[in-house]
C-alpha positions as CSV (number, residue, x, y, z in Angstrom):
1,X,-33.4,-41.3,-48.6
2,X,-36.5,-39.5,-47.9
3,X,-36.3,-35.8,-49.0
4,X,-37.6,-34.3,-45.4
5,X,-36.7,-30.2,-46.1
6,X,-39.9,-30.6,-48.6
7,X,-42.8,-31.8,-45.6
8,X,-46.0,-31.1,-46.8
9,X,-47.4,-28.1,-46.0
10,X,-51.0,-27.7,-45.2
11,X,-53.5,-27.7,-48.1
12,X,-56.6,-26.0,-48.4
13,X,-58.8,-28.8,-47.7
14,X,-57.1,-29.0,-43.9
15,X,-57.7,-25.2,-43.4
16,X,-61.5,-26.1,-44.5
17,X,-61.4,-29.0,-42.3
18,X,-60.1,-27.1,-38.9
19,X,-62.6,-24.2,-40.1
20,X,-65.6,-26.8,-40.1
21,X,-64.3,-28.2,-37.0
22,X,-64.3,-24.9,-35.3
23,X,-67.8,-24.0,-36.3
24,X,-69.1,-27.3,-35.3
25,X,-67.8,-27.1,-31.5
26,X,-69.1,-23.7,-31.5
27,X,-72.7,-25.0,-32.0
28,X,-72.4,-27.5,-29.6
29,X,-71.6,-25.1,-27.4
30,X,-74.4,-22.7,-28.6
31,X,-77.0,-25.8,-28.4
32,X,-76.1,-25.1,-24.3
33,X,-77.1,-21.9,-24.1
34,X,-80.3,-22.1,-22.7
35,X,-79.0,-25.2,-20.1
36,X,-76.5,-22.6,-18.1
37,X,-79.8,-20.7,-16.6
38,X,-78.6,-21.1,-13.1
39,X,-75.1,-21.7,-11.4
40,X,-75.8,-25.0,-10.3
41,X,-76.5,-25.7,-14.4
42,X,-73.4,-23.5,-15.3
43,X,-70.9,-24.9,-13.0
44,X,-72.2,-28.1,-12.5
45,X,-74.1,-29.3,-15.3
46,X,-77.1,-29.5,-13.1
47,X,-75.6,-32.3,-10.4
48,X,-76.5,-34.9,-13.2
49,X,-74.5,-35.4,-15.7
50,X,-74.2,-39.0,-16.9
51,X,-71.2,-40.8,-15.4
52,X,-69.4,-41.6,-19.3
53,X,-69.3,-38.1,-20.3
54,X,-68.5,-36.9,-17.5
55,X,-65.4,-39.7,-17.6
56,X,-64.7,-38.9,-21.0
57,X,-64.8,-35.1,-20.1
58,X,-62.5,-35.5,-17.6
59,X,-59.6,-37.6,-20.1
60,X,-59.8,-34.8,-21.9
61,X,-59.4,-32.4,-19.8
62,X,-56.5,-34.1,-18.6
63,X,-54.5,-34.3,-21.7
64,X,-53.8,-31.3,-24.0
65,X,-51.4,-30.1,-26.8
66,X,-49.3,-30.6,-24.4
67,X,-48.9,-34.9,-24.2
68,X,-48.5,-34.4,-28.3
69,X,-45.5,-31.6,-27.8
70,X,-44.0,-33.0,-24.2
71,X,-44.2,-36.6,-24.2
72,X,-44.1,-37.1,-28.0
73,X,-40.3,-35.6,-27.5
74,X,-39.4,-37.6,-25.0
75,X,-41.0,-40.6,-27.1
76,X,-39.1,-39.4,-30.2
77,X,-35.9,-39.1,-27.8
78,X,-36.0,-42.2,-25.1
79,X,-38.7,-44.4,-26.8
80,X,-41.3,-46.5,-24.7
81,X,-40.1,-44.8,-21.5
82,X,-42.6,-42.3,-22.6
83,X,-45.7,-45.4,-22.2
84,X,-44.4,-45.8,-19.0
85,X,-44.4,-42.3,-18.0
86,X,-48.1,-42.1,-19.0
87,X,-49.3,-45.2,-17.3
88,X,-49.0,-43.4,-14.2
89,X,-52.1,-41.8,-14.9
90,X,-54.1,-44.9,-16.0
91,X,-52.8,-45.9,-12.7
92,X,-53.5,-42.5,-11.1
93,X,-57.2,-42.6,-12.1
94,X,-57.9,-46.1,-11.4
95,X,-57.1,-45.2,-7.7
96,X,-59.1,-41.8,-7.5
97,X,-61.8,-44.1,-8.8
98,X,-61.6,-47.0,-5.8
99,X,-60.8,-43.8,-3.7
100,X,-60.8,-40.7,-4.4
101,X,-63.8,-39.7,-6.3
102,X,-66.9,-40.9,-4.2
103,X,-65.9,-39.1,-1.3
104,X,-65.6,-35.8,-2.7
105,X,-69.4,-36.8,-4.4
106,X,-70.5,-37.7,-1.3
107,X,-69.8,-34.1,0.3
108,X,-72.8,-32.7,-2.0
109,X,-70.4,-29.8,-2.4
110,X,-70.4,-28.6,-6.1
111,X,-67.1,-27.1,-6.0
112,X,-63.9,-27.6,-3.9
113,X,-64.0,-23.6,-2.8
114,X,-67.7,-24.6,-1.6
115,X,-66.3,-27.8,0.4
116,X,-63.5,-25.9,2.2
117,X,-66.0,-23.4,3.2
118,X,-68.5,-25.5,4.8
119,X,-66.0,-27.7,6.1
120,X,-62.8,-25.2,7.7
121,X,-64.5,-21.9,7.7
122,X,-64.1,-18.5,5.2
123,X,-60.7,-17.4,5.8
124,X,-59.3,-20.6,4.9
125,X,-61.2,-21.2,1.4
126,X,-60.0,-17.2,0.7
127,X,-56.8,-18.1,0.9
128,X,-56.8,-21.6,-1.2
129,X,-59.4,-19.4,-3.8
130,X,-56.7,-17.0,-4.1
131,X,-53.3,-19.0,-4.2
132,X,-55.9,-21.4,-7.1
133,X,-56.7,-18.6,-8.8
134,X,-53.3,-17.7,-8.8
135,X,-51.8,-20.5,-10.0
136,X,-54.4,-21.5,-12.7
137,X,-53.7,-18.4,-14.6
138,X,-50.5,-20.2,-15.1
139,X,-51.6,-23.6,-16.0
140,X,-54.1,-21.5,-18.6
141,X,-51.1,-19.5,-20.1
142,X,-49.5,-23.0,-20.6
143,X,-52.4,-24.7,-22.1
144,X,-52.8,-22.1,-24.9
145,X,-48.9,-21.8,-25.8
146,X,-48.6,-25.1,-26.8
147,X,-51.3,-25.3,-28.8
148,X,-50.3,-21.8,-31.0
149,X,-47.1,-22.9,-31.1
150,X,-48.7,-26.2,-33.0
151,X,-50.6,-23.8,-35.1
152,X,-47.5,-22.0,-36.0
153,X,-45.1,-24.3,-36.8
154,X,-48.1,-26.3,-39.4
155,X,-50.0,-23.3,-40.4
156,X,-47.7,-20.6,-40.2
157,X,-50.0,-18.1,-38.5
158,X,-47.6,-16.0,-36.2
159,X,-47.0,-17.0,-32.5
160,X,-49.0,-14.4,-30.6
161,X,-51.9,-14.0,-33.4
162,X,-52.6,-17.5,-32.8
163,X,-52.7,-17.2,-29.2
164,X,-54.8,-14.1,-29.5
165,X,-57.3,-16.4,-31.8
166,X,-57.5,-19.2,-29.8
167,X,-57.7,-17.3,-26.7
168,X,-60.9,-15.3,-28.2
169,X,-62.6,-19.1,-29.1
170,X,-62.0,-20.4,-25.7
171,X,-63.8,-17.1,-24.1
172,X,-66.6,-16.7,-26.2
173,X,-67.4,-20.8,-26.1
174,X,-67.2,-21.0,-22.2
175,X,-69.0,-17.7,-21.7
176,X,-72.0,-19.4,-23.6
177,X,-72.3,-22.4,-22.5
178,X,-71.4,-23.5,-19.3
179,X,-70.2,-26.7,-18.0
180,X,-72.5,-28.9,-20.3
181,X,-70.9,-27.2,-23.6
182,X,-67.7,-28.3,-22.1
183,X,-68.4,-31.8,-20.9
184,X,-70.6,-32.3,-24.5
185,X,-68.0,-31.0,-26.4
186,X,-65.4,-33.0,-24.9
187,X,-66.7,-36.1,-26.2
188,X,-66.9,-35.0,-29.7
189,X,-63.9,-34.2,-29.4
190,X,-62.4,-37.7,-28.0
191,X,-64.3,-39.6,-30.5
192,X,-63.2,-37.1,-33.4
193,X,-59.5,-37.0,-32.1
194,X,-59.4,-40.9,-31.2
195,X,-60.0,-41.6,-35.0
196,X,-57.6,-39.3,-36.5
197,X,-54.9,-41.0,-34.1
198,X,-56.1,-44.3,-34.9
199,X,-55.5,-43.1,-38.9
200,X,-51.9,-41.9,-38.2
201,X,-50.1,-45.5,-37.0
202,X,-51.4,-47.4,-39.5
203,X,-50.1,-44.5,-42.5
204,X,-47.0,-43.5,-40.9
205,X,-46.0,-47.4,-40.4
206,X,-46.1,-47.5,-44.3
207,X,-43.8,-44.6,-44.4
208,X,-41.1,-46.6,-43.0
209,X,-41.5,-50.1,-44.3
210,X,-44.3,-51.4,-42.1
211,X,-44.3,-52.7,-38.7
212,X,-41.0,-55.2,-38.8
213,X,-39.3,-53.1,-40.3
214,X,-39.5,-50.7,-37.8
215,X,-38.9,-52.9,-35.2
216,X,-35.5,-53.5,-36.9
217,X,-34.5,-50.2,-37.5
218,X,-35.1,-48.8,-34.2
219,X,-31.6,-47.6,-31.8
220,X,-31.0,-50.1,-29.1
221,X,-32.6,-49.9,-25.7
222,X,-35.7,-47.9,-27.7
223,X,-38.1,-50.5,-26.0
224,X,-37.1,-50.0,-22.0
225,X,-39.3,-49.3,-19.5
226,X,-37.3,-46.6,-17.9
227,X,-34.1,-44.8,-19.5
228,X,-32.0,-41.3,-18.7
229,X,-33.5,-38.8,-16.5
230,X,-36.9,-40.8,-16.3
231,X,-35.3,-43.7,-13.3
232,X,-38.2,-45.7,-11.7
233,X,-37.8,-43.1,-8.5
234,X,-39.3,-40.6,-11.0
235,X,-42.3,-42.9,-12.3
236,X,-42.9,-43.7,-8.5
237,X,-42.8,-40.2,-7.6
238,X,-44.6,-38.8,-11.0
239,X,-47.6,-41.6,-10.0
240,X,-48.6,-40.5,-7.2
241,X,-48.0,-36.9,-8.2
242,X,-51.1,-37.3,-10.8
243,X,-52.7,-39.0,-8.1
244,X,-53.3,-35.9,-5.8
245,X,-53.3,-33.6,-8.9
246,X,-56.4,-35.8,-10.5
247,X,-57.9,-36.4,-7.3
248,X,-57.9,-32.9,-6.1
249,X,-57.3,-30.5,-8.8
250,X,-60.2,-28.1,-8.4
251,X,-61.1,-28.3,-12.5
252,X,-61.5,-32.1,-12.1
253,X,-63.6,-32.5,-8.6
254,X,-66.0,-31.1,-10.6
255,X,-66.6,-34.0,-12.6
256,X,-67.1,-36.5,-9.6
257,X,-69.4,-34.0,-8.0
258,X,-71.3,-32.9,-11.0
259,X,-72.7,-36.8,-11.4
260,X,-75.8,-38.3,-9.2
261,X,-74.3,-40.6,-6.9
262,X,-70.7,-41.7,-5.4
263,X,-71.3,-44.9,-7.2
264,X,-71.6,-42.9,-11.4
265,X,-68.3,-40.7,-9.4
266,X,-66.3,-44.1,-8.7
267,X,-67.4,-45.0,-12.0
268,X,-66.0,-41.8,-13.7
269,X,-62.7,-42.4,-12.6
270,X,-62.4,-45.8,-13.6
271,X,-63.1,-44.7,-17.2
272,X,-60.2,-42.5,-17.5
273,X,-58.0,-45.2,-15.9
274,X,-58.8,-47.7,-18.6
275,X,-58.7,-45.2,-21.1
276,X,-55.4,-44.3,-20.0
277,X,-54.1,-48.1,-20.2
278,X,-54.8,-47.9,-23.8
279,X,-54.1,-44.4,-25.4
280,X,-50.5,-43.8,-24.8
281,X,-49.5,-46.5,-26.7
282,X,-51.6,-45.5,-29.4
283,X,-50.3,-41.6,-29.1
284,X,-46.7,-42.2,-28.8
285,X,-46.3,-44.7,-31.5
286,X,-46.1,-42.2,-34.3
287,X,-43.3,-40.1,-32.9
288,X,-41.3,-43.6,-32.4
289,X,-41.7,-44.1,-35.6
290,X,-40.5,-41.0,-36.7
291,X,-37.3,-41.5,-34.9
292,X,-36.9,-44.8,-37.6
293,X,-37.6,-42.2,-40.4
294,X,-36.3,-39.5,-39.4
295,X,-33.4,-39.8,-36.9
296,X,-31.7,-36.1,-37.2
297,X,-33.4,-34.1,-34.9
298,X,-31.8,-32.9,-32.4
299,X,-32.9,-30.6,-28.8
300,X,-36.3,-28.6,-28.8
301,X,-36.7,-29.9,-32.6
302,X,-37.7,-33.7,-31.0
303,X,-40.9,-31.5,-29.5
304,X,-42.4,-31.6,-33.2
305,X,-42.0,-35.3,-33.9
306,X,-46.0,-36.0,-33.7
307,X,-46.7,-33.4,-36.0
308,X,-43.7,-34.0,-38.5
309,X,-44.9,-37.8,-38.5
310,X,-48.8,-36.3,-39.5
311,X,-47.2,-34.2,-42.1
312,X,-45.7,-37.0,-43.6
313,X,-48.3,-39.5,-43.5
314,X,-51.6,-38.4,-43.5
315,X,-53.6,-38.0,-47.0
316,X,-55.2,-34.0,-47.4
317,X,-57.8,-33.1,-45.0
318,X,-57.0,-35.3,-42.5
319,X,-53.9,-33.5,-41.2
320,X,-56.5,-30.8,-40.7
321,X,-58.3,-33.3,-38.7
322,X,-55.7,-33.9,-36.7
323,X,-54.6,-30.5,-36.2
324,X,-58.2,-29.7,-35.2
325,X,-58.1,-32.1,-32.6
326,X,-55.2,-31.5,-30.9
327,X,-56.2,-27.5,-31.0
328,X,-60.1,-28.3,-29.6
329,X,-58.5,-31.1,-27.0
330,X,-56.5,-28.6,-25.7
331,X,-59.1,-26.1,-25.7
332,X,-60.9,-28.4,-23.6
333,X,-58.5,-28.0,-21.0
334,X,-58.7,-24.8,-20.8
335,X,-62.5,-24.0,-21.2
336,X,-62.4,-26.6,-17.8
337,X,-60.0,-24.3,-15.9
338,X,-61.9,-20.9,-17.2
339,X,-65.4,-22.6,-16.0
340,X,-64.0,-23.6,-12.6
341,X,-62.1,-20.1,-12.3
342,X,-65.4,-18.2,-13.3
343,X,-66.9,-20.4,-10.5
344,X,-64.4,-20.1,-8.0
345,X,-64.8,-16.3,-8.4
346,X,-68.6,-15.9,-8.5
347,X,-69.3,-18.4,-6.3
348,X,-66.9,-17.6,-3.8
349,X,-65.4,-14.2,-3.8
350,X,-68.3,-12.1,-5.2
351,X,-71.1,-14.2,-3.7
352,X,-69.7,-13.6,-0.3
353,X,-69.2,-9.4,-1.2
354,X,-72.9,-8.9,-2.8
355,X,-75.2,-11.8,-0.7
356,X,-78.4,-9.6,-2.5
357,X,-77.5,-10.5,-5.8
358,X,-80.4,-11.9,-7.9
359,X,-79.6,-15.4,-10.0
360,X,-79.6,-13.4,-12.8
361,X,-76.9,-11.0,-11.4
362,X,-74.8,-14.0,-10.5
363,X,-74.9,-15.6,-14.1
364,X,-74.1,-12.5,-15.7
365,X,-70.9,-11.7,-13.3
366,X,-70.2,-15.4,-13.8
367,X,-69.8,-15.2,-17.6
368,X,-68.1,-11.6,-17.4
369,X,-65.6,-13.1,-14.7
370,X,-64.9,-16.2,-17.7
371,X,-63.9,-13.4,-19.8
372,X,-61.8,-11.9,-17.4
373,X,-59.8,-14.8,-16.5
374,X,-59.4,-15.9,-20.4
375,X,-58.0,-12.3,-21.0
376,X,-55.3,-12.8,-18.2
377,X,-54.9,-16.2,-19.6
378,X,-54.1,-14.9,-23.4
379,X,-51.7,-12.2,-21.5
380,X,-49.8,-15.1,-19.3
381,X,-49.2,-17.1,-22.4
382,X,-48.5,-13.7,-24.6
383,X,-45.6,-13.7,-22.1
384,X,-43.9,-16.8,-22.4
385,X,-41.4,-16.1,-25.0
386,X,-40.1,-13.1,-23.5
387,X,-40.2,-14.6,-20.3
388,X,-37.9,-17.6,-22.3
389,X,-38.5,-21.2,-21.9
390,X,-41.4,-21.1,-19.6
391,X,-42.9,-24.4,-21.0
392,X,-40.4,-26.2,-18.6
393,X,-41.0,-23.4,-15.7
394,X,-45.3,-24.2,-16.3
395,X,-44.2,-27.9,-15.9
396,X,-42.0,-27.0,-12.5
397,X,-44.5,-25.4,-11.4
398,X,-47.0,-28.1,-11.9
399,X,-45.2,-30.2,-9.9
400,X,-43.7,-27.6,-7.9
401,X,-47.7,-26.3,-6.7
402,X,-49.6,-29.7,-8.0
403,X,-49.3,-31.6,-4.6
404,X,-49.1,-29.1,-1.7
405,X,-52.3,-27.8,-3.1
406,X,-54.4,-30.4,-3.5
407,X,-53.1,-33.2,-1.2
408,X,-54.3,-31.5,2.5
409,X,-57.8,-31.3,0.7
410,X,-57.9,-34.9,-0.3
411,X,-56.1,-36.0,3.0
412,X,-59.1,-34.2,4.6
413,X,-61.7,-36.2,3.2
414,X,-60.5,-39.0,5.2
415,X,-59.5,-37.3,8.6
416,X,-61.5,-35.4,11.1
417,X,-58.5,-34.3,12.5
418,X,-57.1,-31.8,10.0
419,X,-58.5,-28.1,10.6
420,X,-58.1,-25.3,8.6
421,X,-55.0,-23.8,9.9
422,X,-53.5,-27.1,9.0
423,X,-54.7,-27.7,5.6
424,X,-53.1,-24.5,4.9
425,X,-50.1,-24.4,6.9
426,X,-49.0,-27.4,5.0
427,X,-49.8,-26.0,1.8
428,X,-47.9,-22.8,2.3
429,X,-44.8,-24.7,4.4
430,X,-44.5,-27.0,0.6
431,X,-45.0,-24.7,-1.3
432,X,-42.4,-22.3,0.0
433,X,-39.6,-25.6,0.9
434,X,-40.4,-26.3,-3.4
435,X,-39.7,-23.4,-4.2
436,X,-36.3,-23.0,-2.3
437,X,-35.0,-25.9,-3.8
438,X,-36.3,-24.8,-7.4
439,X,-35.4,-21.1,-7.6
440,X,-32.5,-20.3,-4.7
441,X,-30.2,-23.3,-4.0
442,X,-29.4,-23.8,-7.7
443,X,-27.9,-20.2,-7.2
444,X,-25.4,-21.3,-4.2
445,X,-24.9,-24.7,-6.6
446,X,-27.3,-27.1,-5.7
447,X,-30.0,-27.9,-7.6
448,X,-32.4,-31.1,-8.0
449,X,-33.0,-33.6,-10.9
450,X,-36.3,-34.5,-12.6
451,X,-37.1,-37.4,-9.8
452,X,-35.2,-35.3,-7.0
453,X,-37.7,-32.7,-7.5
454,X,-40.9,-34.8,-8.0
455,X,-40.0,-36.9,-4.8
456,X,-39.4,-34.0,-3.1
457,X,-42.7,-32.0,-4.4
458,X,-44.8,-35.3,-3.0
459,X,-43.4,-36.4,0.4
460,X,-43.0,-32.9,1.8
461,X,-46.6,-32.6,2.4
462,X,-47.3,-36.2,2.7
463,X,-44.8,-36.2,5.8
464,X,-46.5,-32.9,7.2
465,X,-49.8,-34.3,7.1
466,X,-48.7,-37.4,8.8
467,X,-46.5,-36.1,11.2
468,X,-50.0,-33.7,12.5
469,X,-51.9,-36.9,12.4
470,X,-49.3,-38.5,15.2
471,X,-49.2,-35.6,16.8
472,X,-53.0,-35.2,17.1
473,X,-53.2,-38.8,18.1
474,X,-51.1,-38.2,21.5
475,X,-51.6,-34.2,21.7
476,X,-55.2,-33.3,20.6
477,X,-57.0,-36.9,20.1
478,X,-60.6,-35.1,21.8
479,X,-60.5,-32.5,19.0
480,X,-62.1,-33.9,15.6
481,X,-64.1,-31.4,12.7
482,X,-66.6,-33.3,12.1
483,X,-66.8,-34.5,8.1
484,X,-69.7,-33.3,5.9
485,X,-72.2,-35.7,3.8
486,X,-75.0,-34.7,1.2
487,X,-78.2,-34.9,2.2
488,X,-80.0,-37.9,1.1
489,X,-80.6,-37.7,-3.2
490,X,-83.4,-36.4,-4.6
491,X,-85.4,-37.6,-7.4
492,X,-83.8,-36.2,-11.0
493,X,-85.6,-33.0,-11.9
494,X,-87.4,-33.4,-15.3
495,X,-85.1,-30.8,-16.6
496,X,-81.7,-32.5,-15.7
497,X,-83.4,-35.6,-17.1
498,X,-84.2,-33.7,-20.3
499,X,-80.8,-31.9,-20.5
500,X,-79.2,-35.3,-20.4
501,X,-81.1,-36.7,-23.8
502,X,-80.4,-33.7,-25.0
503,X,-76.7,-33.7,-24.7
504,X,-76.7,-37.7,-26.2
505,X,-78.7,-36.1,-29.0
506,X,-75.7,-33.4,-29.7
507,X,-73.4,-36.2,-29.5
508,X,-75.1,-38.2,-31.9
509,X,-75.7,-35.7,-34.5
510,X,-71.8,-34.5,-34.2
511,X,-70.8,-38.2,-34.9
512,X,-72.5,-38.6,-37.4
513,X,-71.6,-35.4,-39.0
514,X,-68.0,-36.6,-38.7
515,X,-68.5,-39.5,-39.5
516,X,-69.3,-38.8,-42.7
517,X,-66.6,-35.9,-43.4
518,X,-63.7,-38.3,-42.5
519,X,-65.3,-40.9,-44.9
520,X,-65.6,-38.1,-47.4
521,X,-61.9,-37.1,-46.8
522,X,-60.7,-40.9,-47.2
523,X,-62.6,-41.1,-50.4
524,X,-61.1,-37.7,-52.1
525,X,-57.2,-39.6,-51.0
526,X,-55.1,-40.5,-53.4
527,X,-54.2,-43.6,-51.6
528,X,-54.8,-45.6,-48.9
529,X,-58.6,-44.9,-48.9
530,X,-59.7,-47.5,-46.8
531,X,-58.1,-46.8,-43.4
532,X,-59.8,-43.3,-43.1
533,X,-63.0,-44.5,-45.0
534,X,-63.2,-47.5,-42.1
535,X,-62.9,-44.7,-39.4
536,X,-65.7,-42.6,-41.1
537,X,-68.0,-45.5,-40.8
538,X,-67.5,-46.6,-37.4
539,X,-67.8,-43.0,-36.3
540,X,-71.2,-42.6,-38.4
541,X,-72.2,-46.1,-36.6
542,X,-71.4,-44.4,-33.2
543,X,-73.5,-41.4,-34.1
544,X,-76.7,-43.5,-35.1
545,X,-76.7,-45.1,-32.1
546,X,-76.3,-42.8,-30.3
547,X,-79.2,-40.4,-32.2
548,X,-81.3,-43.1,-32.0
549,X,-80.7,-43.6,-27.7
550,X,-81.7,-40.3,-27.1
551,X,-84.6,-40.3,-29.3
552,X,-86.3,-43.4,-27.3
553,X,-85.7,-41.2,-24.3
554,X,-87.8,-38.7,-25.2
């Protein structure tokens, strides 16, 4: 029987490792410094950023603490239903890629704010700007909470100093850097994260036998596609949900617009859907195995399972690794959210107050405004104790606000007909209908389930927006606004061109780097070396070509 009161606590080589880790994404980030000149460099990398980082900057920005903490319960709990669950977004992307993603490239609008502007007038982006900005200091509170409650449970640093600590990193990283930092950093972090998660299956398989042996141990029905709350009206539902919310979600737009052409934007999206085809089964084996070693816990306890699996499995160091993955993955998330705030709030609100301001005026509001919004951030997630439970009230109101926000913009890129009273009728009309079924008719006795509410949170506005377009068609058909296009591409300014080795040249020297620290860290463990010594290599590998790419560039 394995004795599981006595997990392994961190050691001092994973606090070394985390530390290191830390440091190193702060360089990156440093390395940027000098790139965020402008806003069109700060908020959009410079309009040229090459398609696979921007692809790989957008996976993960996508997933967070979170996909460890919420779907590794539900994969300790229900078993492959949680794959399932998570194909909807390999799904989800491949369609913003056909879709989706060119169109908003070919608007030749940085931002979403700056689209709605140009395309239904100022009083309509003020509105969206403030309900976003509203609703992002949510989705920022419930990236950091997570992630400090990950820190606390492995490293026993206390809730809110954690979330004062990580909050601070986030601040200081984004407020340096820009958007390159975060989009350069991001892919560090996937190659850094990818092989600690790749290091976990094969160790925590050993920990219960190897692979047939946890096939045979596993409970019965472990291996359906769909099982309790989670019915195939929910999948259906929660697929197109991540469809609007990737295709529309203001954080994300920016990584189809901040490429060359629609083509590198189709091509962005595509790379997250195949990414996405792969990674969930590689994420959600270890806390299915966990279930075969360790089938006792029991409620909010199942939410640990990834990190109780790590504890058990991986050699010194690498936990660290781990741990410093999922922290800086999550990080990522929210540094994209504080950039597009930051944006959303120099570009469009203080722009618009102060037209005089000089360049250098706007950067230096833009990065105060980052800190701002990371500060309300630390507060909103500071909050979420008292407030009790509010991981499950920031995933409501995901799907609560994810699809009457963002669907009438993407609907809009396809229909002259929509104006701006529209767009925002409809958004307000959902939002208020969601939230009447969420937070007053479970009061009188009525209340949703799971694929109940997502249904609802997706067709309400879809059946708006087509009930206009019928009208329109007999009503209104002389009345169109016509759609806006980028004006024809200009040739790649030296310093985009430059900015663009440069960032390989980051990459390179980062993988390498890690490369060789994992390869150190398999070496220094007491057994089975060669899994993270293998890793090490390839990521070294990765690095030198990389290194070497650039440095033909130039």
């Amino acid at each position: 029987e394995n004795d599981l009161n006595e997990n392994r606590s961190m050691g001092t080589l994973d606090y070394v490792t985390i530390l290191l880790f830390a440091a190193g994404v702060m360089l990156a980030g440093i390395s940027f410094s000098s790139t965020g000149k402008n806003m069109k460099s700060f908020f959009a990398g410079g309009g040229n950023v090459p398609w696979w980082i921007s692809g790989l900057s957008l996976f993960m920005g996508f997933f967070s603490a979170g996909t460890f903490v919420v779907w590794g319960s539900i994969a300790y709990s229900h078993g492959w239903v949680s794959v399932t669950i998570q194909l909807t977004m390999a799904a989800a992307g491949l369609a913003v890629g056909f879709l989706i993603a060119p169109r908003w490239n070919r608007t030749g609008c940085l931002t979403a704010a700056e689209y709605i502007t140009r395309r239904f007038g100022v009083s309509t982006q003020k509105m969206y700007t403030y309900l976003f900005l509203f609703i992002s200091l949510f989705t920022t509170g419930a990236f950091l909470y997570p992630i400090a409650k990950i820190i606390e449970v492995t490293a026993d640093i206390p809730l809110n100093t954690s979330i004062l600590l990580l909050g601070a990193f986030s601040i200081l990283y984004v407020t340096i850097g820009g958007l390159r930092a975060v989009v350069v950093t991001d892919v560090l972090q996937f190659l850094i994260l990818f092989a600690a998660v790749i290091i976990v299956i094969p160790l925590s398989l050993m920990k219960v036998g190897g692979a047939e042996a946890f096939l045979a141990k596993v409970p019965e029905g472990f291996f359906q596609t769909v099982s309790g709350d989670y019915t195939w009206v929910f999948i259906i539902a929660f697929m197109f949900y991540n469809l609007f919310f990737l295709g529309g979600n203001w954080a994300y737009v920016q990584r189809y617009t901040s490429v060359s052409t629609p083509r590198n934007a189709r091509k962005v999206g595509w790379l997250f859907g195949v990414l996405y085809l792969v990674s969930p089964i590689l994420w959600m084996l270890p806390p299915m195995i966990y279930r075969v070693y360790n089938p006792g816990l029991e409620g909010l306890e199942a939410e640990n399972a990834y990190l109780l699996m790590c504890k058990e499995a991986m050699p010194s160091g690498l936990l660290g690794l781990m741990l410093g993955g999922m922290i800086f993955a999550t990080a990522s998330s929210l540094n994209a959210t504080l950039n597009i705030s930051a944006g959303v709030f120099t570009n469009d609100i203080f722009k618009r107050l102060s037209p005089s301001t000089s360049e250098k005026g706007l950067m230096r509001i833009a990065r105060w405004s980052t800190i701002g919004f990371g500060v309300l951030a630390i507060v909103v997630a500071l909050l979420i104790p008292l407030m009790g439970g509010i991981v499950n009230v920031v995933i409501s109101v995901a799907a609560l606000t994810g699809v009457p926000l963002y669907l009438p913009l993407i609907w809009s890129l396809f229909s002259r007909n929509l104006n701006g009273r529209v767009i925002l009728t409809t958004t307000v009309v959902s939002l208020a209908i969601n939230a009447l079924f969420k937070f007053v008719t479970p009061l009188m006795g009525f209340s949703l389930d799971r694929a109940e509410e997502m249904l609802v949170g997706v067709l309400v506005p879809a059946l708006l927006l087509a009930g206009y377009e019928i009208y329109h068609r007999i009503c209104r058909s002389g009345e169109q606004i016509p759609m806006i296009e980028k004006a024809p591409a200009a040739t790649v300014e030296d310093g985009d061109a430059s900015n663009n080795r440069f960032s390989i040249m980051v990459i390179g020297i980062g993988a390498i780097l890690a490369g060789l620290f994992i390869a150190v860290l398999g070496a220094l463990a007491d057994e089975h070396k060669m899994i993270p010594l293998g890793m090490g290599l390839l990521l070294l590998a990765i690095g030198v070509t990389a290194y070497s790419y650039s440095k033909k560039k130039s």
